[in-house]
C-alpha positions in Angstrom: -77.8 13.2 190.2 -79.6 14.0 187.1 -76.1 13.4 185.0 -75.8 9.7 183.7 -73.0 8.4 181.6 -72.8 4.7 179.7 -69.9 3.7 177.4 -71.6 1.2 174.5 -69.3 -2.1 173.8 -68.1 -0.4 170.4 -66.6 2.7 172.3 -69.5 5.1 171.7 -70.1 7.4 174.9 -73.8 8.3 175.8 -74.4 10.7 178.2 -77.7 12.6 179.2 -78.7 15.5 182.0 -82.4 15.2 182.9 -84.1 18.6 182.9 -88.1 17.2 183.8 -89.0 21.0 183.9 -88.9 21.0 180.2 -91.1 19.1 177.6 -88.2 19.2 175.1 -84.7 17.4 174.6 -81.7 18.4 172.6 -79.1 16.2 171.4 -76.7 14.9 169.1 -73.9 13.2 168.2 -70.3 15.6 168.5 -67.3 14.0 166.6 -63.9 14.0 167.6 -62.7 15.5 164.5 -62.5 19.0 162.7 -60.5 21.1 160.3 -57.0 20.5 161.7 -57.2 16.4 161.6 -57.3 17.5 157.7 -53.8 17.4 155.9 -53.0 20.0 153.4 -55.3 18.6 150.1 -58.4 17.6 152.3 -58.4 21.5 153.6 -62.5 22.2 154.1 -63.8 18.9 153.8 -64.6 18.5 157.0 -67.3 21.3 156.5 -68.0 20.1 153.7 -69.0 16.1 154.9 -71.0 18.2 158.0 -73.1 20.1 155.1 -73.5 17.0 152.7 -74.9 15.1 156.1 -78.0 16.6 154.9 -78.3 15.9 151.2 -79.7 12.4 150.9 -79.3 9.1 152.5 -79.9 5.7 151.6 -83.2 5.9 153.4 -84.4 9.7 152.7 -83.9 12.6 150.3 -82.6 16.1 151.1 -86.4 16.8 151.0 -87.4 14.0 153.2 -85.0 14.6 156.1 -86.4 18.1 155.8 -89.9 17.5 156.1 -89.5 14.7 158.6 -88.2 16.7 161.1 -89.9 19.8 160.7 -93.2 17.4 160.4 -93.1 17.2 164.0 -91.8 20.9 165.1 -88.1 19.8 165.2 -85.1 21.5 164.5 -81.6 19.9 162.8 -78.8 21.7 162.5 -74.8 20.8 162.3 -71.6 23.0 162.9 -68.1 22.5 162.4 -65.0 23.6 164.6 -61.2 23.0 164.8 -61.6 19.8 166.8 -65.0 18.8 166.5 -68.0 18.7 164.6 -71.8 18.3 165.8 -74.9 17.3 164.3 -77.6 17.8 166.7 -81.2 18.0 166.7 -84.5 19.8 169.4 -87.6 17.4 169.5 -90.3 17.6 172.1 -89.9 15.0 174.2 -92.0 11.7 172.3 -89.8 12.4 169.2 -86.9 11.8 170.7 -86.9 8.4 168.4 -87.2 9.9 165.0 -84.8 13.0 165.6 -82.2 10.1 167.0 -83.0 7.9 164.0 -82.2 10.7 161.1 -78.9 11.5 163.4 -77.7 7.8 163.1 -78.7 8.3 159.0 -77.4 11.0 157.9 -73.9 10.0 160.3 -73.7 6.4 159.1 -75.6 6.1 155.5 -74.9 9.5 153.5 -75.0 9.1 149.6 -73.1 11.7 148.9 -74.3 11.9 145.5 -72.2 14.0 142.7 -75.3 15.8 141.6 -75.5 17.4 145.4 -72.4 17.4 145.8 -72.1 20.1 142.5 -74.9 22.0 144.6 -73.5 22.1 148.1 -70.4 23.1 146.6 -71.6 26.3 145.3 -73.4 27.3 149.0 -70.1 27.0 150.3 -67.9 28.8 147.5 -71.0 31.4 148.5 -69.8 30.8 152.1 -66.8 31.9 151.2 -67.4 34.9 149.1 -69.1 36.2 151.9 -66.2 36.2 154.4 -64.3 38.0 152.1 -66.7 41.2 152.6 -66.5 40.7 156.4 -62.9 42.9 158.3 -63.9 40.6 161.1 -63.4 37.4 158.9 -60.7 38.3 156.9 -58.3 39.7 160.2 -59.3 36.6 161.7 -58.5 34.4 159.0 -54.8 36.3 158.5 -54.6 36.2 162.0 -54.6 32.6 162.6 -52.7 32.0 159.3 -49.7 33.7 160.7 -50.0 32.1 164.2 -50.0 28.6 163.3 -48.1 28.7 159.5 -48.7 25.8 157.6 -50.3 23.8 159.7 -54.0 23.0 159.5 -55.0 25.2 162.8 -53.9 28.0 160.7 -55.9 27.0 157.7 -59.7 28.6 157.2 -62.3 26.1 158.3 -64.3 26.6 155.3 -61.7 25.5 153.0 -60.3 27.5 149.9 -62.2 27.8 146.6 -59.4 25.7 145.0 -60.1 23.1 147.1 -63.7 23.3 147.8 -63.9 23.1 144.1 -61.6 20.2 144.0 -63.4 17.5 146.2 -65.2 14.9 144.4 -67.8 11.9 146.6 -65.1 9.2 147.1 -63.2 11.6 149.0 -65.8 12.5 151.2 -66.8 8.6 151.6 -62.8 8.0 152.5 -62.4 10.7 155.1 -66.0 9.9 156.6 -64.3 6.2 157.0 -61.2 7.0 158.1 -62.0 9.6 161.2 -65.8 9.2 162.4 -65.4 6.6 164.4 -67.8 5.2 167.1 -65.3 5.6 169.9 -64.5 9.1 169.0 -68.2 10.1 169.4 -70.7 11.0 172.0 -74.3 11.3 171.7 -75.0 13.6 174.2 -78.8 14.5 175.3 -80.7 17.1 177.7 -84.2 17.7 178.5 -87.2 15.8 179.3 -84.9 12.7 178.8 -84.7 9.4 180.4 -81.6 7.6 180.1 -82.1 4.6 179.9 -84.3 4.5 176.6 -81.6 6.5 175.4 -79.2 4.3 175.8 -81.2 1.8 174.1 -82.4 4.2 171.5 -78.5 4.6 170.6 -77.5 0.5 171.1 -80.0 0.0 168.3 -78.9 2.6 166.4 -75.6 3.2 166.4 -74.1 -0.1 168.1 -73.3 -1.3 164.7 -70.6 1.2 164.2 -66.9 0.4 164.1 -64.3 2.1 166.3 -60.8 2.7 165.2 -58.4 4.8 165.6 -59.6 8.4 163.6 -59.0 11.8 164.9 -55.2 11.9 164.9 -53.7 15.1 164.0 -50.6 17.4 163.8 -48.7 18.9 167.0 -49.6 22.5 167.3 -46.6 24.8 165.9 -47.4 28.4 166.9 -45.3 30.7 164.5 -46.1 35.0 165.0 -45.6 37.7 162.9 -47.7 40.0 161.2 -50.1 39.8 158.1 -52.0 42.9 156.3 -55.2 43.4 154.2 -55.4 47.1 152.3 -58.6 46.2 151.1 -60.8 49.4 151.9 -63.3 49.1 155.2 -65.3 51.8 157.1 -63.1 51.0 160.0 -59.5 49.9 160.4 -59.3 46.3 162.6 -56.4 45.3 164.9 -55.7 41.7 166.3 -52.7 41.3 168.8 -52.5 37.9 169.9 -50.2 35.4 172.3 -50.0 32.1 172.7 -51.2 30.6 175.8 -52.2 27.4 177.3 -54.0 24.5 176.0 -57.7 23.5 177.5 -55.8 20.5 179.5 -53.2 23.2 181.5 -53.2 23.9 184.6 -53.4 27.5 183.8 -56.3 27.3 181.8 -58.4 28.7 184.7 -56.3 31.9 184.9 -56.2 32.7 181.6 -60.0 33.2 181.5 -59.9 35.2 183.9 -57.2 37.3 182.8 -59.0 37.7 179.7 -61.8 38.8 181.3 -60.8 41.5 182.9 -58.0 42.7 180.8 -60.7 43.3 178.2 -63.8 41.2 179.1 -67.2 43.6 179.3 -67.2 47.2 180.4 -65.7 47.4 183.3 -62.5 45.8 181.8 -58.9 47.6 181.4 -59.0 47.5 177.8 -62.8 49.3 177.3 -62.5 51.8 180.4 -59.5 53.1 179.0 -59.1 53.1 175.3 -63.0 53.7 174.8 -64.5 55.1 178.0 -61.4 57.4 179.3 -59.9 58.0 175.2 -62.8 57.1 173.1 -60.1 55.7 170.7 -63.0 53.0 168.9 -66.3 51.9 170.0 -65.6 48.1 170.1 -62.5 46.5 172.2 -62.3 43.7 173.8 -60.3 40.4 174.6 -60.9 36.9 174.5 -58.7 33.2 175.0 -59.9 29.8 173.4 -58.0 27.1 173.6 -57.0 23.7 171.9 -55.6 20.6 172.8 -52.2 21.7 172.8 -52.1 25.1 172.1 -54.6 28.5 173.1 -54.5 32.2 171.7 -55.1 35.2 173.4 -56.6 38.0 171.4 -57.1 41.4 171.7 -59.7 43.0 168.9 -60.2 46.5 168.2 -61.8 48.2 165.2 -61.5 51.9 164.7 -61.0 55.0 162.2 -57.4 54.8 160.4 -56.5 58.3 162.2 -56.6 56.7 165.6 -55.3 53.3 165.4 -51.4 54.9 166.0 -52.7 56.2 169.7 -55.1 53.0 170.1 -51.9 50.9 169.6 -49.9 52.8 172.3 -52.8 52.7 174.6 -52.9 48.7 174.5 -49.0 48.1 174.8 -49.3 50.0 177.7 -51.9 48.1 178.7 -49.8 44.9 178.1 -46.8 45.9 180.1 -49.2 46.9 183.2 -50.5 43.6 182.9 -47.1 41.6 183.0 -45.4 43.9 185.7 -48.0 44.3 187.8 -50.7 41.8 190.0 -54.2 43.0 189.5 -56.3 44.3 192.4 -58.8 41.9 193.9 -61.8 43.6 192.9 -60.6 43.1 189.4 -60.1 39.4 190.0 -63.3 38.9 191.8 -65.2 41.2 188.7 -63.7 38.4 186.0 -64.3 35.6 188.2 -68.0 36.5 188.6 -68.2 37.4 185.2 -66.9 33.6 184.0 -69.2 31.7 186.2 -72.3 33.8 185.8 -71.9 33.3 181.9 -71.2 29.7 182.5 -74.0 28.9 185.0 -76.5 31.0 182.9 -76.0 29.0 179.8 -76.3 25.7 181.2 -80.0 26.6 181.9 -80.6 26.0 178.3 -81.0 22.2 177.1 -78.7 22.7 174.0 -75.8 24.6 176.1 -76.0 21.5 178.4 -76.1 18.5 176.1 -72.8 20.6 173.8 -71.2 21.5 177.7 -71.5 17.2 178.6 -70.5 16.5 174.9 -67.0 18.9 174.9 -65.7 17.4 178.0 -66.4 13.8 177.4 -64.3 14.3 174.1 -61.7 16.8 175.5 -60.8 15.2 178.8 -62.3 12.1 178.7 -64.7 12.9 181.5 -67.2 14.4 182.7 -66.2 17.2 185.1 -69.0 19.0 187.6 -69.6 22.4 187.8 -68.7 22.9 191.2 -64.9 21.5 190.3 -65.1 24.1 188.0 -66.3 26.7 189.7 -63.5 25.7 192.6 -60.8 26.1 189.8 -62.0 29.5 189.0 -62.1 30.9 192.3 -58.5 29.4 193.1 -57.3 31.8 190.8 -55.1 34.6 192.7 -54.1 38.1 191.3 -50.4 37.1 191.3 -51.2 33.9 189.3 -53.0 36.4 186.8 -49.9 38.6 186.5 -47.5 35.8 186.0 -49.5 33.9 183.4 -49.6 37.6 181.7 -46.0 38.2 181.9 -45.6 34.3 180.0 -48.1 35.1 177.4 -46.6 38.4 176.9 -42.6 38.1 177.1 -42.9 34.1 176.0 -43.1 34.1 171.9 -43.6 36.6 169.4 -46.8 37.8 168.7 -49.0 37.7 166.1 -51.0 40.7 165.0 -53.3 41.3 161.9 -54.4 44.9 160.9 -57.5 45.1 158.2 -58.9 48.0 156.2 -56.1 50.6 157.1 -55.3 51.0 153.7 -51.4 51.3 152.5 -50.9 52.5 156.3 -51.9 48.7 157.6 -48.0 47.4 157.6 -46.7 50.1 158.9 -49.4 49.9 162.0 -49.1 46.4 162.1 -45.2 46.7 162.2 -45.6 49.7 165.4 -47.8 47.3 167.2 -45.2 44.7 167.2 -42.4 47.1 168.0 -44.4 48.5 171.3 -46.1 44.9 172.0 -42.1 43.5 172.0 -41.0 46.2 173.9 -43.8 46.0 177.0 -42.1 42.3 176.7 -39.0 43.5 177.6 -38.0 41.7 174.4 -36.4 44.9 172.8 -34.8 48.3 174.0 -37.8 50.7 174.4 
């Protein structure tokens, strides 16, 4: 086994996948805690902490933790999610100590001074400003807005500019204290690693952390509806989407693969016939993430305003195929292929790994092999795919966005509903 896993005395997990092929090692430390363990007020801060991790500690400057790393061909980079957020470095393999001992800084001794705190806060108002010239951005945004109302899943990552503007240090210092916790963390590693100097890289380094409690958050509340932007695009964009299971759910499994071939690469339903057979839009497609307690499935289409009213026929047809009838085994085996291949491929990179190790040692609380997963996928049947379409379908009210379709997008949006109900079976056709 080249996967070792030790638990440190103040809960923090350390896990590592030895690659010796490689003369490089990725890793970092993923946090327990994203967007929706913010409450209302505190909406954005957690990006905001993520980019201030690299303004200054007690030991370096901005500067200094720049040069440092990038003094010895390293990389340092952070990212923030719903659930989680990662800080996470790529050294050759006799750095491993310095790229592990500016993780530990800029995680457990930020300064979070005022003066870059006025700076970082205009990148991200920037950040911002930037989604709002993006359809892709803004349908997403409205789309998750009206799935989960008031509730921080629904709620942009980034923040708003009200409250990006609105955060001052002590609020950053009090959130950093009340939700990164050692116990809610894993440094996770992968590469040209040895685990056992990692392990004492990390006792040294990060044993002096407190656990706690941290991370808690609000039950997922999934809502539905419809929400419209008239601001003018090239292309009109349409989001219908369903909720579906969470990441923990036995149906998990089938949901990916129903996603993949309901609209998953070329040879999908959703491209062969609105695009190959109609050429109705260029880009279609489907795709299902999940959450803790909750998942989406979302179809995305973009295409000229004249064609949307024939695109959104095409894909409640689609729909209702899907919930009334099993799909053929070829199509099963297609998806199935298709989810392990793209699984399988990524773990060949060192980063895909040490994230992979990371995600399931804070979702599930373990470590799960590849082969398990790749049993779970194949133990998906067609009749198990039609069923957990017919629930995602006929189960709630769905949520659909339509962006850049002028004063035509309600009405659309409004159509799509009416024919996405009705391949429910939820209203008289």
């Amino acid at each position: 086994m080249t996967i070792h896993e030790t638990k440190l005395p103040n809960g923090l997990r350390v896990v590592s996948y030895r690659m010796p092929h490689l003369e490089t090692v990725s890793m970092g430390v993923w946090v327990g805690v994203g967007a929706r363990h913010e409450v209302a007020p505190e909406q954005g801060i957690s990006h905001l902490l993520e980019h201030m991790a690299f303004k200054g500690t007690e030991r370096r400057t901005a500067l200094a933790i720049a040069e440092e790393i990038e003094a010895v061909g390293g990389e340092l980079n952070a990212a923030t999610s719903l659930e989680t957020t990662a800080y996470y470095a790529r050294v050759l393999a006799d750095d491993i100590g310095l790229g592990l001992d500016i993780l530990a800084d800029i995680l457990q001794r930020p300064r979070h001074s005022e003066e870059e705190l006025e700076r970082e806060r205009e990148v991200i108002l920037q950040e911002i400003a930037a989604t709002r010239d993006s359809p892709d951005e803004i349908a997403y945004e409205l789309l998750q807005e009206i799935a989960f109302p008031d509730h921080a899943i629904g709620r942009p990552i980034l923040g708003t500019v009200a409250s990006v503007k609105g955060f001052k240090a002590p609020d950053l210092r009090r959130f950093l204290k009340a939700n990164y916790s050692s116990n809610r963390m894993v440094l996770s590693a992968a590469g040209k690693i040895d685990h056992d100097a990692l392990v004492r890289h990390a006792e040294a380094l990060f044993g002096g952390m407190n656990g706690g409690e941290g991370g808690r958050f609000e039950p997922a509340r999934y809502g539905g509806g419809i929400r419209t932007s008239a601001k003018p695009f090239e292309q009109s964009h349409l989001l219908v989407a369903f909720e579906g299971p969470s990441y923990a759910h036995g149906d998990y499994y089938t949901a990916q693969v129903f996603s993949a071939l309901f609209g998953g690469g070329m040879s999908s339903r959703l491209f062969q016939e609105v695009r190959e057979r109609r050429g109705l839009c260029y880009s279609i497609y489907s795709s299902y993430w999940a959450l803790a307690d909750s998942g989406l499935f979302t179809i995305h289409a973009a295409t000229g305003p004249d064609m949307m009213a024939s695109l959104i026929e095409v894909v409640a047809g689609e729909l209702k195929r899907a919930a009334d009838e099993a799909p053929t085994e070829a199509e099963v085996a297609r998806a199935k292929a298709q989810i392990k291949a793209g699984m399988l491929m990524g773990l060949e990179s060192s980063s895909a790994r040490a994230e992979y190790m990371a995600r399931q040692l804070l979702l599930f609380g373990k470590l799960i092999d590849t082969g398990e997963v790749v049993a779970r996928i194949e133990a998906v049947t067609p009749e198990a795919v039609r069923t957990l379409a017919a629930g995602l379908v006929r189960a709630r009210k769905p949520s659909i966005t339509v962006v850049g379709a002028g004063r035509k997008g309600t009405t659309y949006a409004q159509m799509a509903e009416r024919l996405a109900l009705e391949a429910a079976g939820q209203v008289a056709g």
